[in-house]
C-alpha atoms as an extended CHARMM CRD file, in Angstrom:
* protein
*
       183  EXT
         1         1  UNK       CA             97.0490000000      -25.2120000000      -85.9380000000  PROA      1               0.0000000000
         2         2  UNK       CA             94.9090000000      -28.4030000000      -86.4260000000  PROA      2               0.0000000000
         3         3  UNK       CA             94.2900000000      -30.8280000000      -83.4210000000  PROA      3               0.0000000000
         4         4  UNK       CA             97.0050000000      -33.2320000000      -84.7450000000  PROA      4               0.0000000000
         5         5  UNK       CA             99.3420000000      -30.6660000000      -85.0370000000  PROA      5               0.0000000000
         6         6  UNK       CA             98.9090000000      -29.4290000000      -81.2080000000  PROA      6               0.0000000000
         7         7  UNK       CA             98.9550000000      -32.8700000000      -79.7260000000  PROA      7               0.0000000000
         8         8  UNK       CA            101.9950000000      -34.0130000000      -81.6480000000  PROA      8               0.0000000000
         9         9  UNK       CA            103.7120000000      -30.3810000000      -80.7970000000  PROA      9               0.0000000000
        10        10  UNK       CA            102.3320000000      -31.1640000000      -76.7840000000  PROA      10              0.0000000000
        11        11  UNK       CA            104.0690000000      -34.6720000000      -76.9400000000  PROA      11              0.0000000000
        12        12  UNK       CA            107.5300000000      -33.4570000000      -78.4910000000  PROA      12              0.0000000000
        13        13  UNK       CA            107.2270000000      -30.9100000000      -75.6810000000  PROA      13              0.0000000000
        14        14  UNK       CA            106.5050000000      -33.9770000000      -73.3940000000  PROA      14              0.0000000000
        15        15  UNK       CA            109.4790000000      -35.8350000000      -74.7460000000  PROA      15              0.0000000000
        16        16  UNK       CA            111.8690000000      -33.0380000000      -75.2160000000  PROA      16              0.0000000000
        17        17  UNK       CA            111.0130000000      -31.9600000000      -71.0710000000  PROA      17              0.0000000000
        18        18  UNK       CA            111.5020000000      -35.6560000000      -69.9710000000  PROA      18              0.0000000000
        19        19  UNK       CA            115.0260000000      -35.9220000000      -71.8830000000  PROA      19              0.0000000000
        20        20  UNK       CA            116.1660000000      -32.1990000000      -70.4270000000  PROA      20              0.0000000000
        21        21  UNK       CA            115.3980000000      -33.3290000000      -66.8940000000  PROA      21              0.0000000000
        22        22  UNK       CA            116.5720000000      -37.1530000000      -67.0490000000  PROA      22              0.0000000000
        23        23  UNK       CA            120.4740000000      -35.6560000000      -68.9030000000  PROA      23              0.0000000000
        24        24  UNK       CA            119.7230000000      -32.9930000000      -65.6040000000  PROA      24              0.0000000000
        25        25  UNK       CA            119.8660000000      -35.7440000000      -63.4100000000  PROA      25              0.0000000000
        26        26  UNK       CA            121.8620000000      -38.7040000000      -65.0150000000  PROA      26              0.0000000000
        27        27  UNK       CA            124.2020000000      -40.5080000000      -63.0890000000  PROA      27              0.0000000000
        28        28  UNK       CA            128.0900000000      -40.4520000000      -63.3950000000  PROA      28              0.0000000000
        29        29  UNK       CA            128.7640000000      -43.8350000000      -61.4240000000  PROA      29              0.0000000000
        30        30  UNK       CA            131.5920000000      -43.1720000000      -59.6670000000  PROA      30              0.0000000000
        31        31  UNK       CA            133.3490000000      -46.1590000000      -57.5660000000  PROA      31              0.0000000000
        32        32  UNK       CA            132.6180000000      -46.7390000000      -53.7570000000  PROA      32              0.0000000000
        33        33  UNK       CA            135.4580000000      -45.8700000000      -51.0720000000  PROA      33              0.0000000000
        34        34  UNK       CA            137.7470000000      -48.3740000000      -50.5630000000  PROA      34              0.0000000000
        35        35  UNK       CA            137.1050000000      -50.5310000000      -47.0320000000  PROA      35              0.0000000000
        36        36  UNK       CA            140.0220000000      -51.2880000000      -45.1810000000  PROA      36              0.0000000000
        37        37  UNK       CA            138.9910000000      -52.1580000000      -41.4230000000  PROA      37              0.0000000000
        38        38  UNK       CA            138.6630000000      -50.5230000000      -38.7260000000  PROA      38              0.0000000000
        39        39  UNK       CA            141.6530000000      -50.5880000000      -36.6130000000  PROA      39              0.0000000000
        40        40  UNK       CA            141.8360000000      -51.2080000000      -33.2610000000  PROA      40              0.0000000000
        41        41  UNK       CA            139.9940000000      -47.4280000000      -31.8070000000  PROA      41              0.0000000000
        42        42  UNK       CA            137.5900000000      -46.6570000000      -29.7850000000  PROA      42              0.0000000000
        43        43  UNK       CA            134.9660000000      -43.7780000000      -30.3810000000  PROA      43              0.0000000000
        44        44  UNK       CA            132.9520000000      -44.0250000000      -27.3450000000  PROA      44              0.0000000000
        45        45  UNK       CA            135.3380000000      -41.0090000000      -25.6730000000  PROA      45              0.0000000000
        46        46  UNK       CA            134.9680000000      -39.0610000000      -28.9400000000  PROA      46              0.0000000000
        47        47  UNK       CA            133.4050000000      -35.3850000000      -28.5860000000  PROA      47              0.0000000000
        48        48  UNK       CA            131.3670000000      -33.5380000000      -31.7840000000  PROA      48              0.0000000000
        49        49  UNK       CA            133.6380000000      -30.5430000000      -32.5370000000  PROA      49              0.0000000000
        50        50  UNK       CA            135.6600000000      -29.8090000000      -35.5990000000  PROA      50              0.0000000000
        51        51  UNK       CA            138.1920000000      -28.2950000000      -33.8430000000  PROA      51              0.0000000000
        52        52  UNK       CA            140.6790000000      -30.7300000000      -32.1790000000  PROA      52              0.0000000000
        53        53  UNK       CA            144.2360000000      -28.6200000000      -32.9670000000  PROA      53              0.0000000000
        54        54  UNK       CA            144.4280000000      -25.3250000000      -30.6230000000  PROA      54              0.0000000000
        55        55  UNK       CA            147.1100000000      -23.2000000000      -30.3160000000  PROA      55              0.0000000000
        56        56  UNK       CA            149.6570000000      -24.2330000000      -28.1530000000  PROA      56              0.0000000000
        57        57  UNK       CA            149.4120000000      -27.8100000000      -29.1570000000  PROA      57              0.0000000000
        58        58  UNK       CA            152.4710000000      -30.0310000000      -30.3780000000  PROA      58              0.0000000000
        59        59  UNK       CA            152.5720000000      -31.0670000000      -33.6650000000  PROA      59              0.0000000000
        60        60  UNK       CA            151.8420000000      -28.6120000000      -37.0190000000  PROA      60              0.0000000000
        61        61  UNK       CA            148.0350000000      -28.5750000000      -37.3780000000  PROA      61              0.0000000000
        62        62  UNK       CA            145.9560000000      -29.6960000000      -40.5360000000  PROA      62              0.0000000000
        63        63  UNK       CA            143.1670000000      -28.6960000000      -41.8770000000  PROA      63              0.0000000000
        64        64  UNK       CA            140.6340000000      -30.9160000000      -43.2690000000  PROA      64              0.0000000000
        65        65  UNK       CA            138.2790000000      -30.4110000000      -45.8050000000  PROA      65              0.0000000000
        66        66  UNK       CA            135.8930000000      -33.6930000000      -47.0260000000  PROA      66              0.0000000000
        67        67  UNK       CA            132.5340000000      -34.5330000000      -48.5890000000  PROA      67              0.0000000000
        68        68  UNK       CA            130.5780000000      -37.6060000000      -48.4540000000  PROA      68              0.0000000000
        69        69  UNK       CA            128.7780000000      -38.6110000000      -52.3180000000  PROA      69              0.0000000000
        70        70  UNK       CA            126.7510000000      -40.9810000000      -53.4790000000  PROA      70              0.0000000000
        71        71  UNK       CA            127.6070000000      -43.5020000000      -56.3460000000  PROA      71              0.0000000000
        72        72  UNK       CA            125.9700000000      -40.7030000000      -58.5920000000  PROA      72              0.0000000000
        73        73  UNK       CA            128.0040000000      -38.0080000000      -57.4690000000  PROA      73              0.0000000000
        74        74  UNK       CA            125.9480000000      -36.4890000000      -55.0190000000  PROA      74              0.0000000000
        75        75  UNK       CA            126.0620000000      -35.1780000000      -51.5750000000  PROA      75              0.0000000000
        76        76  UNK       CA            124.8370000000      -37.0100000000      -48.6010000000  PROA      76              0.0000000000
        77        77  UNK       CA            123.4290000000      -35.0900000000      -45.9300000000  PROA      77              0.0000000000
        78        78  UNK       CA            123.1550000000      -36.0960000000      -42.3890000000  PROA      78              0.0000000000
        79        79  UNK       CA            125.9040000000      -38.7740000000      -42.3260000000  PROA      79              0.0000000000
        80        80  UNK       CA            127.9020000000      -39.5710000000      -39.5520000000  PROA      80              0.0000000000
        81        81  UNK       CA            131.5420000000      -39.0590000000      -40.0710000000  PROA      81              0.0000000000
        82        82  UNK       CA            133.8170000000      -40.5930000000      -37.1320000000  PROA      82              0.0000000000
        83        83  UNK       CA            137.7880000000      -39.3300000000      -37.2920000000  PROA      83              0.0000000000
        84        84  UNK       CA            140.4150000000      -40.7820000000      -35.1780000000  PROA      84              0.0000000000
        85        85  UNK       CA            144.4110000000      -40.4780000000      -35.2980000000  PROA      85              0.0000000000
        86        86  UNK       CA            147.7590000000      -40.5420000000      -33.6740000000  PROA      86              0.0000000000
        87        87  UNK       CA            149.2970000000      -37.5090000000      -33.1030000000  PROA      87              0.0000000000
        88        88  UNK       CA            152.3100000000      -35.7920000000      -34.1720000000  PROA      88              0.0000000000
        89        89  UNK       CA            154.5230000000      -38.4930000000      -32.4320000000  PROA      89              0.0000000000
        90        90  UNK       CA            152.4060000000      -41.8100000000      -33.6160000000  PROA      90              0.0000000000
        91        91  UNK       CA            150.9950000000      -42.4540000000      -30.3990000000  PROA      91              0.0000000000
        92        92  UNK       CA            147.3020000000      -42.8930000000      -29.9940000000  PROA      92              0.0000000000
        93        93  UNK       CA            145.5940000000      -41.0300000000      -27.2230000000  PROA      93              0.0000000000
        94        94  UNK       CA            141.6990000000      -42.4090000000      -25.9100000000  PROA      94              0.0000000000
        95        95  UNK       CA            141.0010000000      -38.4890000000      -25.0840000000  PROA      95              0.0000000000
        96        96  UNK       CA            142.3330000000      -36.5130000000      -27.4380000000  PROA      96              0.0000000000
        97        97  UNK       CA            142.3990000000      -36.6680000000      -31.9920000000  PROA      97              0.0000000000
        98        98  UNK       CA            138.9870000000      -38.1170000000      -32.1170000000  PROA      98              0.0000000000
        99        99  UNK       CA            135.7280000000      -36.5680000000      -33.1850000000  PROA      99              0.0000000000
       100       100  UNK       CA            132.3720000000      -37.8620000000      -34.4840000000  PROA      100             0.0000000000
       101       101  UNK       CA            130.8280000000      -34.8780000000      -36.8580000000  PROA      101             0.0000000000
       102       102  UNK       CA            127.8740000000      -34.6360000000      -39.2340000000  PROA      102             0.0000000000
       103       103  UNK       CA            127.9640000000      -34.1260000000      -42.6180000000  PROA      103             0.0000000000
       104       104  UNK       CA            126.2210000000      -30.5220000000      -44.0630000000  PROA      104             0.0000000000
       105       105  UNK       CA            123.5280000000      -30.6390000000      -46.9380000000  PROA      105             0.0000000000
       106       106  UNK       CA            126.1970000000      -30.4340000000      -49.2750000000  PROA      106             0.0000000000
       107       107  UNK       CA            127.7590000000      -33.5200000000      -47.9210000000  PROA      107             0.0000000000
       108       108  UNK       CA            130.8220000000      -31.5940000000      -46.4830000000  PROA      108             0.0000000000
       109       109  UNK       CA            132.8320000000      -31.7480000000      -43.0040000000  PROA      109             0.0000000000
       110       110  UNK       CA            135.6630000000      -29.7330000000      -41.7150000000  PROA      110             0.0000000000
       111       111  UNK       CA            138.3710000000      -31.0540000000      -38.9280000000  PROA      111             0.0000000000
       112       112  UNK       CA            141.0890000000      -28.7460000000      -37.7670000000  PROA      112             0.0000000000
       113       113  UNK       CA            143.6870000000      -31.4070000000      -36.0910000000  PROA      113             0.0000000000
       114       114  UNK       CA            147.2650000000      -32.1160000000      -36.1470000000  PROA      114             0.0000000000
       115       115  UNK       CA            148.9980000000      -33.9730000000      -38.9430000000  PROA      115             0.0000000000
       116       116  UNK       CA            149.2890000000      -37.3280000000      -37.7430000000  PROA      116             0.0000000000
       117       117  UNK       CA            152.6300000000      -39.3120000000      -36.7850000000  PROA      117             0.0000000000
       118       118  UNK       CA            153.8070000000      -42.9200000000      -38.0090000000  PROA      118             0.0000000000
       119       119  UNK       CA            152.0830000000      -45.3610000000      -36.1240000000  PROA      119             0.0000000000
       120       120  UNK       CA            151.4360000000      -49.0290000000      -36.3820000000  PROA      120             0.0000000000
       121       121  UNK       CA            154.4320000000      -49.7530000000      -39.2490000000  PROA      121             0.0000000000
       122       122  UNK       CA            151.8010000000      -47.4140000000      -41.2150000000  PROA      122             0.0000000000
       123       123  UNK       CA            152.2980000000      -44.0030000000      -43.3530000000  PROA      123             0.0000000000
       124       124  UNK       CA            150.7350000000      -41.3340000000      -41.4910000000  PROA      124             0.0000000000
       125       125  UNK       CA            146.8970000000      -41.7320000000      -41.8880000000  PROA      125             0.0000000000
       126       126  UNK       CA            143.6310000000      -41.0750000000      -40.3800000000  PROA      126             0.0000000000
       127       127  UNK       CA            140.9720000000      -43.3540000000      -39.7320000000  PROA      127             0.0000000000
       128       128  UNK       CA            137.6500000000      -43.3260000000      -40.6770000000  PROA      128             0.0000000000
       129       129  UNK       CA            133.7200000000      -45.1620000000      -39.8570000000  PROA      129             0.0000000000
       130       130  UNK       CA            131.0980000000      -43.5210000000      -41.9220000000  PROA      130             0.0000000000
       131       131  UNK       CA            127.4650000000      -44.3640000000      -41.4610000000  PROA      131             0.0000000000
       132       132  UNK       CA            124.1920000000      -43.0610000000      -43.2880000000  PROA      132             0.0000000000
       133       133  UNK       CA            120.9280000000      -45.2600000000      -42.7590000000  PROA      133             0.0000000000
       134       134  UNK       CA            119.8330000000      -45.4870000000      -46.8100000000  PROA      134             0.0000000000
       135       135  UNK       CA            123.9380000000      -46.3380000000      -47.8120000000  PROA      135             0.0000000000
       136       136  UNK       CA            126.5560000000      -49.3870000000      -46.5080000000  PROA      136             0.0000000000
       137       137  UNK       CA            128.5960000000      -48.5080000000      -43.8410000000  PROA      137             0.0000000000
       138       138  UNK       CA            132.4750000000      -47.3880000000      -44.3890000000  PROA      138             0.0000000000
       139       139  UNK       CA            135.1930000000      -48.1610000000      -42.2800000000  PROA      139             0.0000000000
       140       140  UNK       CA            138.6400000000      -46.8530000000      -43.9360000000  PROA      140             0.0000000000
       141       141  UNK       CA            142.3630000000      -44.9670000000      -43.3310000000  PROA      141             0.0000000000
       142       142  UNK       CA            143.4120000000      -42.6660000000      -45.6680000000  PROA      142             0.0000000000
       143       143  UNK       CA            147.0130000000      -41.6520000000      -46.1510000000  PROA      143             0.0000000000
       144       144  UNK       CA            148.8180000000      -38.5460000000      -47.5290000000  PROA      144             0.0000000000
       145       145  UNK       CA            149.9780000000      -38.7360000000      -51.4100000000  PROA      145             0.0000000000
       146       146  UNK       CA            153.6670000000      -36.8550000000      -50.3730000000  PROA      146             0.0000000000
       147       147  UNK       CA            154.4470000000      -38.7780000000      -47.6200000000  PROA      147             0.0000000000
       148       148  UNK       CA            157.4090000000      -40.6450000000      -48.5720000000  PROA      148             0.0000000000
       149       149  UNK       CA            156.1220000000      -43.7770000000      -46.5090000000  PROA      149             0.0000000000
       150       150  UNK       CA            152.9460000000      -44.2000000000      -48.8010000000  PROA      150             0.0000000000
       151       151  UNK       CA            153.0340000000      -47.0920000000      -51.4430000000  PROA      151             0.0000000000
       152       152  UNK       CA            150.8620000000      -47.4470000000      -54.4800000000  PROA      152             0.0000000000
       153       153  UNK       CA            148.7280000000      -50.0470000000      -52.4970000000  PROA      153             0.0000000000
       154       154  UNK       CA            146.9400000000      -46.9970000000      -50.8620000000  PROA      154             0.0000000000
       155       155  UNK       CA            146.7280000000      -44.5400000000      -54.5930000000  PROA      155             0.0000000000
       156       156  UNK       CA            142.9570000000      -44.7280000000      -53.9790000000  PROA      156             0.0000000000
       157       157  UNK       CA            142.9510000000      -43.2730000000      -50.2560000000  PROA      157             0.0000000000
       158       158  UNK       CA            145.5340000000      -40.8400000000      -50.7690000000  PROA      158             0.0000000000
       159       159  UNK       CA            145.2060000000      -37.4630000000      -49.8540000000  PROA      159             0.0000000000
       160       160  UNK       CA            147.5350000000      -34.5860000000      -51.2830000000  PROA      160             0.0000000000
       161       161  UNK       CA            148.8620000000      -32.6200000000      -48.8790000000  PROA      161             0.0000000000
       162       162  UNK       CA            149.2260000000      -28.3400000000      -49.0070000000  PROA      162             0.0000000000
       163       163  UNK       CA            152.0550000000      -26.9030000000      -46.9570000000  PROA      163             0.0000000000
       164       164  UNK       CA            150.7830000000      -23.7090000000      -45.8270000000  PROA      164             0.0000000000
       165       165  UNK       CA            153.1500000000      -20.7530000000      -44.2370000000  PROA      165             0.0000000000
       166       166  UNK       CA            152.2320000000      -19.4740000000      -40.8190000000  PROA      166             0.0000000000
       167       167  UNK       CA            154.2880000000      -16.9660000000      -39.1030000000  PROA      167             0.0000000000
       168       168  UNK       CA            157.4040000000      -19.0120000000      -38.5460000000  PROA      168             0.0000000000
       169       169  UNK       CA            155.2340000000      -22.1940000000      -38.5110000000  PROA      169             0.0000000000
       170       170  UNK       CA            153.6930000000      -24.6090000000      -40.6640000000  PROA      170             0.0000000000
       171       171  UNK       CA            150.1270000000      -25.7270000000      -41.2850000000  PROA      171             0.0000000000
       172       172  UNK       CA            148.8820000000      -28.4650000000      -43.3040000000  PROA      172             0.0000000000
       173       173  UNK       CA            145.9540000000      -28.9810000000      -45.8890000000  PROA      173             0.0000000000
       174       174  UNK       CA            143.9290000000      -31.6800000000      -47.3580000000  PROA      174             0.0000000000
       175       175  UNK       CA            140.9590000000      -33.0650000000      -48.7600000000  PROA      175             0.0000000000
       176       176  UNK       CA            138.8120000000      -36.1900000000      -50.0390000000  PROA      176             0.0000000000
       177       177  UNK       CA            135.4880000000      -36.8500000000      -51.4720000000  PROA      177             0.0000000000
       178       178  UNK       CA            134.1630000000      -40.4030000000      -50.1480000000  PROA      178             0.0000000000
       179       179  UNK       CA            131.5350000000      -42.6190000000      -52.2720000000  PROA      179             0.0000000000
       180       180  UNK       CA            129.1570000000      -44.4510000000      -50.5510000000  PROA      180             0.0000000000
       181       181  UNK       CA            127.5740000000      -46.9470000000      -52.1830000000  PROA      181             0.0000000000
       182       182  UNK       CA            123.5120000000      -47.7330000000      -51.5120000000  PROA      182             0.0000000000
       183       183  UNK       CA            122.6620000000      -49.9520000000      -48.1910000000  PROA      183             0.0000000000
């Protein structure tokens, strides 16, 4: 092979390399979280643990599964994910169905709690305030797709629910990817 011939092979190579990695890491722009206020809570009580449902509790417990993305479709490490509900009867306790987790590398968080009551002429929801220095702020509820109370004003905070058999009881299970768009 001449000279030409190895620097026109070395730039295809070049070209060929840069297109592989930029289809590798092309983004699918997916659409931010919907915002819907914060409610009137207060997370200053709130403890870190995934765990709020034990057993003995009322209510049938549900079990959470959620990840926090990017506009590109990726994880987001490190955020802070603040949940608050009712519980099972609607009624909001300062002490108890609150937590403040962080998200894992892969932009997941788990909450074991109970499935939440009607409260505030609301379906049954779950509040939301998630924070991440480099992205905007999100302060949402999301609602449960089955739940006979939910409208098609909420189709884009919906989560659908899992019955799953327990003994004689039931359990519940959901989950959500949020999109955080760039601070």
């Amino acid at each position: 092979m001449n000279s030409q011939t190895n620097a026109f092979a070395a730039a295809l190579l070049a070209a060929l390399t840069l297109v592989a990695h930029s289809a590798a890491h092309a983004c699918s722009e997916r659409r931010p979280t919907p915002q819907t206020g914060p409610g009137p809570h207060d997370f200053t009580t709130a403890p870190s643990e995934s765990k709020l449902w034990h057993e003995g509790d009322g209510g049938e417990p549900l079990f959470l599964r959620a990840r926090v993305l990017n506009t590109c479709g990726e994880p987001i490490a490190g955020a802070r994910v603040r949940v608050l509900h009712a519980n099972e009867h609607g009624e909001h306790d300062p002490n108890r169905w609150r937590t403040h987790l962080e998200t894992n590398v892969e932009g997941a968080f788990e909450v074991i709690t109970v499935l939440p009551g009607y409260t505030g002429g609301l379906p049954r929801h779950i509040h939301f305030v998630i924070t991440h220095p480099d992205h905007t702020e999100l302060v949402t509820r999301l609602f449960f797709k089955n739940d006979p109370a939910s409208d098609y004003e909420t189709e884009d905070l919906t989560m659908v629910l899992e019955e799953i058999r327990r003994g004689d009881g039931t359990a519940w299970a959901a989950g959500y990817e949020f999109v955080l768009p760039p601070g």
